[in-house]
C-alpha positions in Angstrom: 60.0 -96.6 -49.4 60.2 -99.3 -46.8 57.5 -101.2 -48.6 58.2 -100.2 -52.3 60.6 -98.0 -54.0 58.4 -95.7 -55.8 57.8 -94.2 -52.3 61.7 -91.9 -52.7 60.2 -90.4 -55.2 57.8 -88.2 -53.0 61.3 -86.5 -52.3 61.1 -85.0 -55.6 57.7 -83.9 -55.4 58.4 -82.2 -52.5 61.1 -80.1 -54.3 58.9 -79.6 -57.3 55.6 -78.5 -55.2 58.8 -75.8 -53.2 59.7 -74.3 -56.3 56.6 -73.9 -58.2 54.5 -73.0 -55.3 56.4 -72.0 -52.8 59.2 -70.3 -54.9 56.3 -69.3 -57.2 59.0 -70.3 -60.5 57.8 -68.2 -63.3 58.6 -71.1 -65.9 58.0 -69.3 -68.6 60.7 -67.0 -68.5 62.8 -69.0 -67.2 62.8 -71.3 -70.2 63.2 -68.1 -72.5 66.1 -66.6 -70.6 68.1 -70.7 -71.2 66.9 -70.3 -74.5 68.7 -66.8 -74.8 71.3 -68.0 -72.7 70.7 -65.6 -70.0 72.6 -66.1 -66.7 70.5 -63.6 -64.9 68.4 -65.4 -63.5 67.2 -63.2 -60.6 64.1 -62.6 -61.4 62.6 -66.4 -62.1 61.9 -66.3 -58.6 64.3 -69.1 -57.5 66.8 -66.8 -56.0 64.5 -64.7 -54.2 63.3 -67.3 -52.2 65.1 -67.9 -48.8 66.0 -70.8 -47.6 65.4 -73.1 -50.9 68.3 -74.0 -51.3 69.2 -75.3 -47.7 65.8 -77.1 -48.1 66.9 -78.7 -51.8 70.2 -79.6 -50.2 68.2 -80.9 -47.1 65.9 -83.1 -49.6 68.6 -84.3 -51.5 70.5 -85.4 -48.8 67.6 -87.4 -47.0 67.5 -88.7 -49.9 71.2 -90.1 -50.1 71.4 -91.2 -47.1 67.6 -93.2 -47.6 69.4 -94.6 -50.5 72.5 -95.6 -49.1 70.4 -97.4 -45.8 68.6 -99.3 -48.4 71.3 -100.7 -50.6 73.2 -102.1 -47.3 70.1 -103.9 -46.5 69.0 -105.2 -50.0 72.8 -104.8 -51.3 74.0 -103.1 -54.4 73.5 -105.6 -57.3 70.1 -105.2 -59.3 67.6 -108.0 -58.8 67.7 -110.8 -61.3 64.5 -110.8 -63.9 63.7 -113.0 -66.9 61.8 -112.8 -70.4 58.9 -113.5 -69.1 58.8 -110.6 -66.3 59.7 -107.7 -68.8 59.8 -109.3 -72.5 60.6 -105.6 -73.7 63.7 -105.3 -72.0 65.0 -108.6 -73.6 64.0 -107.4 -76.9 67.4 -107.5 -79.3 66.3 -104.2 -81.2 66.6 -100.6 -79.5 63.6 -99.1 -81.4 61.4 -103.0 -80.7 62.5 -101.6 -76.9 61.5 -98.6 -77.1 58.6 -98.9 -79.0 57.0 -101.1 -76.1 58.0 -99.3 -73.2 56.4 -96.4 -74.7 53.0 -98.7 -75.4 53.3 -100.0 -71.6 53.5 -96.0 -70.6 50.0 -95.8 -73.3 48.7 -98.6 -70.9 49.3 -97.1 -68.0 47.8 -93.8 -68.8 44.6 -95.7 -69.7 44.2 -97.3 -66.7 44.2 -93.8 -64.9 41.6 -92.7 -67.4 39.8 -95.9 -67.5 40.5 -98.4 -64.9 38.5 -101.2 -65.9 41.4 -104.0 -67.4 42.9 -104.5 -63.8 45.0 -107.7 -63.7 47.1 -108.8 -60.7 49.9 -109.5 -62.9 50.8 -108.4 -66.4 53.8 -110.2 -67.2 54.6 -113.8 -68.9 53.1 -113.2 -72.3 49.9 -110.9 -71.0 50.7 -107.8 -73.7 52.4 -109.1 -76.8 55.0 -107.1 -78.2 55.1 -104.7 -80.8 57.3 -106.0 -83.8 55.9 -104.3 -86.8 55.0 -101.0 -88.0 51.3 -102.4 -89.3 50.9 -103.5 -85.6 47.6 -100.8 -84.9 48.5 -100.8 -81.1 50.9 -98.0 -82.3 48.4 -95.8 -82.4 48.3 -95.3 -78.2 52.1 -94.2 -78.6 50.8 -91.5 -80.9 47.7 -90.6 -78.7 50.0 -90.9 -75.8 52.6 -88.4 -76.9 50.0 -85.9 -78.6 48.3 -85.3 -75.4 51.4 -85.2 -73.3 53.6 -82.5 -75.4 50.4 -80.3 -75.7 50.3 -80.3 -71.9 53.9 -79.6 -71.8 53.6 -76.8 -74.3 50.5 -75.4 -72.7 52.4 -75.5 -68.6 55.7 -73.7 -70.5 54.5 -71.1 -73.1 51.1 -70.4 -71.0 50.8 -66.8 -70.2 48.7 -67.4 -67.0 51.6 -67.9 -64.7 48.9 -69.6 -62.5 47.7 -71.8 -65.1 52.0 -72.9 -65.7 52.5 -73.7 -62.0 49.2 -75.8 -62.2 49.9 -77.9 -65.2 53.6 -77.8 -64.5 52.7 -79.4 -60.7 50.5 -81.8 -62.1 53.5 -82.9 -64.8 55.7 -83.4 -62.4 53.4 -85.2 -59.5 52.3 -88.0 -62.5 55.8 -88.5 -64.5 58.1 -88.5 -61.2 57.0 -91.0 -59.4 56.7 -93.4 -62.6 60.2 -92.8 -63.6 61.3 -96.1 -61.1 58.8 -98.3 -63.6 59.8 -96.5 -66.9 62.9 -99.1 -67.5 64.8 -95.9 -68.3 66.9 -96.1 -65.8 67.1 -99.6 -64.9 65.3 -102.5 -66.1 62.2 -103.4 -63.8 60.4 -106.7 -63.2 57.0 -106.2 -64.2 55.5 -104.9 -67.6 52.8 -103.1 -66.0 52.5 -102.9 -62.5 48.9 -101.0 -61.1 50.3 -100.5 -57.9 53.0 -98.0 -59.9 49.8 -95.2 -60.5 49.4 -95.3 -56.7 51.0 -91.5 -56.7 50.9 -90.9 -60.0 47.4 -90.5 -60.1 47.8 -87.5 -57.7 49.4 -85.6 -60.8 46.5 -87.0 -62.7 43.4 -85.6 -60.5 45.3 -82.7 -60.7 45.3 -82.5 -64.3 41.9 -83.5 -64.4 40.2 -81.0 -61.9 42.4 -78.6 -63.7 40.9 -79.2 -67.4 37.3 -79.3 -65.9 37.5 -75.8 -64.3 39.0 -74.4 -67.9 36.5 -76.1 -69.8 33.4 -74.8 -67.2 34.9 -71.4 -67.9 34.4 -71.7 -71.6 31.1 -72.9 -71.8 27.1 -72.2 -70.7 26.6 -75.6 -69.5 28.1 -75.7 -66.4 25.3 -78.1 -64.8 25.9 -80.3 -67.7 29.7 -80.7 -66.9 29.0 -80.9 -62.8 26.9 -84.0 -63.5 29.6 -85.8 -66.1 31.9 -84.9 -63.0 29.8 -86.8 -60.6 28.9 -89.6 -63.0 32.6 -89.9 -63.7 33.3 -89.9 -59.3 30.1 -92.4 -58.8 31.6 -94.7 -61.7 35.1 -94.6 -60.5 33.6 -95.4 -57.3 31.7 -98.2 -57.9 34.4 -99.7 -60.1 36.9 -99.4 -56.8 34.2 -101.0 -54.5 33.9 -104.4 -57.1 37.6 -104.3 -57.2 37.9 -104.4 -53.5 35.6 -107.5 -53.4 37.8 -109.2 -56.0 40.6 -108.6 -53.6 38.8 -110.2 -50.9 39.3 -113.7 -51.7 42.1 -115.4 -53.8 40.0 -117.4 -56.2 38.2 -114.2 -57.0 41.0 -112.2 -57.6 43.2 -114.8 -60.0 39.7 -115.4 -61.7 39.0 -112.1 -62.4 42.4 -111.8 -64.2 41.7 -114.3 -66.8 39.3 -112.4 -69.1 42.0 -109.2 -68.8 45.0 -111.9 -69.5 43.8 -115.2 -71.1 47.5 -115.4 -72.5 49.7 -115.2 -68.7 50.5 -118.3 -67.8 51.0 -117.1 -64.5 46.8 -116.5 -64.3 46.2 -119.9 -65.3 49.2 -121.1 -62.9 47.3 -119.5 -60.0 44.0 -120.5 -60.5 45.3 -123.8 -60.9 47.2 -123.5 -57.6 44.2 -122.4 -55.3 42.2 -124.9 -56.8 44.8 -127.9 -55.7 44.7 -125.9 -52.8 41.0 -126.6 -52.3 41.3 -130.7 -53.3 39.9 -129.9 -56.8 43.0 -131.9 -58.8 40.6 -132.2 -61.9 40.3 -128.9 -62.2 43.2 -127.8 -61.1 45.9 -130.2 -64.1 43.8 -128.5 -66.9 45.0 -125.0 -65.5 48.5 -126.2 -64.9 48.3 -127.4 -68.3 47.3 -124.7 -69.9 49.8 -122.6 -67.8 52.8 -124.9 -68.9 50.9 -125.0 -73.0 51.5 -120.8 -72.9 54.6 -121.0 -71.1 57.0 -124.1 -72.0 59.3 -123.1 -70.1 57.1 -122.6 -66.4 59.2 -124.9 -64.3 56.6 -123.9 -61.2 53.3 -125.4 -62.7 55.3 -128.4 -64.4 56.2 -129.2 -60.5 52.9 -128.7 -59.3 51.3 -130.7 -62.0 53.6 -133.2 -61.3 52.9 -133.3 -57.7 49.4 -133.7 -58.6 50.0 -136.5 -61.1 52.3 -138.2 -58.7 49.6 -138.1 -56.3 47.3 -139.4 -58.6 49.8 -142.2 -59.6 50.5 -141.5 -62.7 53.9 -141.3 -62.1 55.5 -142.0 -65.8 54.1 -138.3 -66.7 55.0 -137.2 -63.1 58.8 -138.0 -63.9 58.6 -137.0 -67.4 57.3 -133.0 -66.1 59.5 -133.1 -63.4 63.1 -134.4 -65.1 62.0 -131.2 -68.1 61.5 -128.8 -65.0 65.0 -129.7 -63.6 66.6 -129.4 -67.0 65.2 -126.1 -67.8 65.8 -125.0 -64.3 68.8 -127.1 -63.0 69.1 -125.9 -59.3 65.1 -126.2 -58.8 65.8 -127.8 -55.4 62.3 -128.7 -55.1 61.5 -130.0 -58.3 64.5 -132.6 -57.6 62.6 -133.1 -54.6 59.6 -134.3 -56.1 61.5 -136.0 -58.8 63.5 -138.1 -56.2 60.2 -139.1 -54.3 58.2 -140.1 -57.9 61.3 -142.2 -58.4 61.4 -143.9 -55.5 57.8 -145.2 -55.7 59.3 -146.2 -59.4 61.6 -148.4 -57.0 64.4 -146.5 -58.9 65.9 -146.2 -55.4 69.5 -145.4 -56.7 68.0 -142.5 -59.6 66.1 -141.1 -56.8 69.1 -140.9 -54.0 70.9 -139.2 -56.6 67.7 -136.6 -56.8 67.8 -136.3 -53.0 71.6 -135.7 -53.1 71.2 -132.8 -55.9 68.2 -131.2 -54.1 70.5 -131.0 -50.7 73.1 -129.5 -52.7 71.1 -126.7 -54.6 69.6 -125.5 -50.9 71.5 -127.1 -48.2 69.0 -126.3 -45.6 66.2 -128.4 -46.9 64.3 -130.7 -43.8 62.0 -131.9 -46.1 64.1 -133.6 -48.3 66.5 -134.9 -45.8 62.9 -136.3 -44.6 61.9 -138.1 -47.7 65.8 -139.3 -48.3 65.6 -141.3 -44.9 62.4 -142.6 -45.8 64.1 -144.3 -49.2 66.7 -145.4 -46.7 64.2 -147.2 -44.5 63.0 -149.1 -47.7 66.1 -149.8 -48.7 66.2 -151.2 -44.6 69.6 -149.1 -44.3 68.2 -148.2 -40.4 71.2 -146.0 -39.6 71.5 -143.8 -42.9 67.4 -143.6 -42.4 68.1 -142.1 -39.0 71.1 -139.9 -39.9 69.0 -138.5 -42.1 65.8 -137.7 -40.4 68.4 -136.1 -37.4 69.7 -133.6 -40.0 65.6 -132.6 -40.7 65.0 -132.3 -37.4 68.2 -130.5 -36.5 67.1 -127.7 -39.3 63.5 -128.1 -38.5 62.8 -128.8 -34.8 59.0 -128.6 -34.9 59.3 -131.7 -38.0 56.7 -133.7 -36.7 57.2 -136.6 -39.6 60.7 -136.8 -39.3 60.5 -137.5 -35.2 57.9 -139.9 -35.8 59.6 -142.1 -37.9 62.7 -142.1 -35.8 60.7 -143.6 -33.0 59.0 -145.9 -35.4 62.0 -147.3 -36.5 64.2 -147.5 -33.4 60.2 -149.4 -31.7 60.3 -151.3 -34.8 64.2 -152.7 -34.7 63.5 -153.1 -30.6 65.8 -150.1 -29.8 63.0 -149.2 -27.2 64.9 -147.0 -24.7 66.5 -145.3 -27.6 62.6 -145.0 -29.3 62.1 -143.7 -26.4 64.4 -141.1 -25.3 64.1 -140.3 -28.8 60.1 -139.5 -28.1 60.4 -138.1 -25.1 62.9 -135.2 -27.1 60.7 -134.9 -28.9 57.6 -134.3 -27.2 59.8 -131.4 -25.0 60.1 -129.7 -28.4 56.5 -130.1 -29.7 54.5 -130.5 -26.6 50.9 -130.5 -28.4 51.6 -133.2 -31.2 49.4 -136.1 -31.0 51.2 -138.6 -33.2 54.4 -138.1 -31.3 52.2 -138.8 -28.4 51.1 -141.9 -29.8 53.9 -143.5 -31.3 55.8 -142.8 -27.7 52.6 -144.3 -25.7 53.4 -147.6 -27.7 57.0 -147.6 -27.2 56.3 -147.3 -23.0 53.8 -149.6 -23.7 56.0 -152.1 -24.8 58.3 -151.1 -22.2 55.4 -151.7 -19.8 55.1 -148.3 -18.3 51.6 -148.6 -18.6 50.4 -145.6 -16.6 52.4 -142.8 -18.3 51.3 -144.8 -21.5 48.3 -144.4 -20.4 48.4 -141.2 -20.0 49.5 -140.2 -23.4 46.8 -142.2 -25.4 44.3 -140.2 -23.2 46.2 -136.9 -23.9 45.9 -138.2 -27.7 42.5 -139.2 -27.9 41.7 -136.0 -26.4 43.2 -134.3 -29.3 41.8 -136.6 -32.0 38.7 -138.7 -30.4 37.9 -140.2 -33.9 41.1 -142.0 -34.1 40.6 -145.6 -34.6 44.0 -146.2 -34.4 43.9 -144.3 -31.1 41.4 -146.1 -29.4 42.5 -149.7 -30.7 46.4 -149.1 -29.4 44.8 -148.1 -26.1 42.6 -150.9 -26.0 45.8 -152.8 -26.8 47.6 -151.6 -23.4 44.7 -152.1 -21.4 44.6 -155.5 -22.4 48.3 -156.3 -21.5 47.6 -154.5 -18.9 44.7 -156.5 -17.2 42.4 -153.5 -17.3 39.7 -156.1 -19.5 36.5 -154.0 -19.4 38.3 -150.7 -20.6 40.0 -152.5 -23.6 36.9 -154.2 -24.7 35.4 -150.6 -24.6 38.0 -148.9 -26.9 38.3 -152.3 -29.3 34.4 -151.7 -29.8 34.9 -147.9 -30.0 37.8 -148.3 -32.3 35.7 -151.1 -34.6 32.7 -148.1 -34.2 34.9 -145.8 -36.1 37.0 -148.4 -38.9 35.0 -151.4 -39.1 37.3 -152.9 -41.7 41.0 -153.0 -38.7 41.5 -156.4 -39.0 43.4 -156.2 -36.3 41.4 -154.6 -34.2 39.1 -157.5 -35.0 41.7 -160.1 -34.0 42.7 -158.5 -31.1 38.5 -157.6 -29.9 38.1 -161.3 -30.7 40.2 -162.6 -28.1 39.3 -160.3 -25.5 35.9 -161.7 -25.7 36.5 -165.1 -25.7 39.1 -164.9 -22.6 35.9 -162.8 -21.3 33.9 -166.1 -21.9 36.3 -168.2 -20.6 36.2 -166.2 -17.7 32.4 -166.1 -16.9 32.6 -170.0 -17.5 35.1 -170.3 -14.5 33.2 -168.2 -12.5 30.3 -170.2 -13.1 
């Protein structure tokens, strides 16, 4: 139960599997004697039983107290789900709603007797609902419920009292612990959820071996039935080793959903989402696409196609995805986010502070934004909001790299150097291993010509990223303030070696070389 609610429900077996084995419960007469109205109920083989009762009281008050732990953690006030989780339980007509939940328990019974349409996720649009009586899916309701009250017949009015506990065992271990995901009680999340038949499908084996060993008793071929057994055991198992390999790699597992649910968005979404994941963009906007085509109203893949698109520059389309995602969803902090930072390179500077601002207020710990805000402050060249506002990142997210680098960019840039770098050196004391803080603090003591421990931090830099040409040609840049002529003529070449094009660099290698002429000529 720590891990999913279902798991209270093996409380109930356990009281189920005391009475009817334990307490041996004749059911049959039991049911007769209610059905009489019989209060003598002495000899259903509850009451003879000792200690059931302190065990049921036991059970139930585990149980209580479980409960009670669980809502002051999570708190008392159901979880909030939308259409697309449970469309069902949305529906406007009692019998629409209870016509589908009674298909989505049709479902779920197939997948314990054929588990081959497994999906990750069965919600936003995956099982259409059931609307009409011509609708031929109506027929699993009718399967569903002829199978079920024969078994229920058969485990009451049997008069093998062995063959009752049996079926009346395997009843109980398959319908209690669904009850959580039947949306009688409650409304749940999902429409079907595999993970659900986890215990379930103990009730089911049950069942299962159960019919088998009646069926070998009525019939010759006994060999015939062992092998359909086995072949049904070999089959099941080779279906749960592929399964396992699709679970071994996201892209498998989102792929193999979209043949069992061409209609979830949520499919398309995530294939679309491991394949930005992986740099393929191309590939990745025709599943957003086709996630946001199913589901007008997926504020998630409009934000991630518009990240994508922004990236791309094609930022009219960007804005247009993202301005629709914050209208359907208006305290989508992150989709303001994006919106503020497509706006900005717009040069709508005052539309996107106004993004900024409403991100900050929908989720007031947000570094990121406070990040990108001081970065429109910095091209706006209002230095001290810029600053303020890469503080409050760093203040909610020490280990912000981006945020502390900019700070010490701007204060080197504006000739604030001691405050650049005190500013680094903070820095560095709380992200001791980053090489572009580093960097940016070797060229602020640079500058400040504390050569040695500038020094020393381009080496520790380089030594983290050797194929830096920035690295090399800053470097090169101290040594030659520095006097040190033959080491910054060797990073200037080593920096050219790795970006030809740093003009620079160039610059900067071509006067080295021709004070190193000028040199040799006075020597001569």
């Amino acid at each position: 139960m720590l891990c999913k609610e279902q798991g209270i429900t093996v409380l109930g077996l356990n009281a189920i599997f005391d009475i009817l084995v334990i307490g041996k419960l004749n059911v049959l007469e039991m049911v007769r004697k209610v059905l009489r109205k019989d209060k003598s109920l002495e000899n259903t083989g509850v009451l003879r039983t000792e200690g059931l009762l302190f065990r049921m009281s036991l059970l139930a008050l585990g149980g209580a107290g479980v409960l009670y732990v669980r809502w002051k953690i999570m708190g008392t006030g159901p979880p909030a789900f939308t259409e697309v989780d449970n469309p069902a339980s949305f529906a406007s007509s009692m019998l629409v709603r209870a016509v589908n939940y009674n298909y989505y328990y049709s479902l779920n019974a197939w997948l314990l007797l054929c588990p081959w349409w497994l999906c990750f996720d069965w919600s936003m649009g995956c099982i259409p609902l059931i609307k009409s009586a011509g609708d031929w899916r109506a027929v699993a309701l009718a399967a569903l419920w002829f199978c079920l009250i024969g078994l229920i017949r058969q485990a009451l009015c049997s008069e093998d009292s062995h063959e009752r506990r049996i079926l009346t065992l395997g009843l109980g271990f398959l319908i209690i612990p669904f009850l959580p995901a039947s949306n009688l009680f409650f409304r749940v999340g999902f429409v079907v959820a595999e993970r659900v038949l986890y215990l379930p499908s103990a009730g089911y084996c049950m069942l299962l071996t159960f019919g088998f060993g009646v069926l070998s008793k009525h019939t010759k071929k006994k060999k015939l039935i062992a092998a359909f057994v086995l072949g049904i055991l070999f089959i099941n198992t080779l279906r749960c080793v592929i399964r396992s390999g699709a679970w071994r790699s996201e892209e498998q597992l989102f792929r193999s959903a979209l043949s069992v649910c061409p209609l979830n968005a949520k499919v398309h979404y995530n294939v679309g989402k491991n394949l930005a994941d992986k740099g393929n963009q191309t590939a990745a906007i025709r599943y957003y696409r086709e996630a946001v085509r199913l589901n007008p109203k997926y504020v998630h893949a409009m934000n991630n196609l518009g990240n994508i698109l922004k990236e791309r520059n094609e930022l009219q389309e960007a804005e247009e995805l993202l301005s629709l995602a914050v209208q359907i969803q208006p305290d989508f902090a992150a989709a303001w986010m994006n919106l503020g930072i497509v706006q900005n390179s717009l040069k709508r500077f005052q539309a996107a502070e106004q993004s900024y601002r409403t991100a900050i207020k929908h989720r007031r710990k947000y570094p990121d934004c406070y990040y990108n805000l001081g970065r429109l402050y910095a091209d706006l060249n209002r230095h001290v909001d810029a600053l303020n506002a890469w503080r409050n990142a760093t203040v909610l997210k020490p280990e912000h790299s981006l945020a502390w680098n900019n700070m010490i960019i701007l204060l080197d840039n504006t000739g604030n150097l001691a405050q650049a770098e005190a500013v680094g050196r903070e820095a560095l004391e709380l992200i001791p291993n980053d090489h572009s803080l580093m960097f940016s603090l070797a060229n602020v003591l640079g500058k400040s010509q504390k050569y040695k421990e500038s020094e020393a931090l381009f080496l520790k830099a380089i030594k983290a990223h050797p194929n830096t040409a920035s690295y090399h040609g800053n470097l090169a840049v101290l040594y030659h303030r520095w006097g040190h002529l033959d080491l910054a003529k060797k990073h200037y070449e080593i920096s050219l070696r790795l970006d030809p094009m740093a003009s620079g660099t160039k610059e900067n290698y071509g006067l080295l070389r021709r004070k190193l002429e000028q040199m040799q000529k006075k020597n001569v």
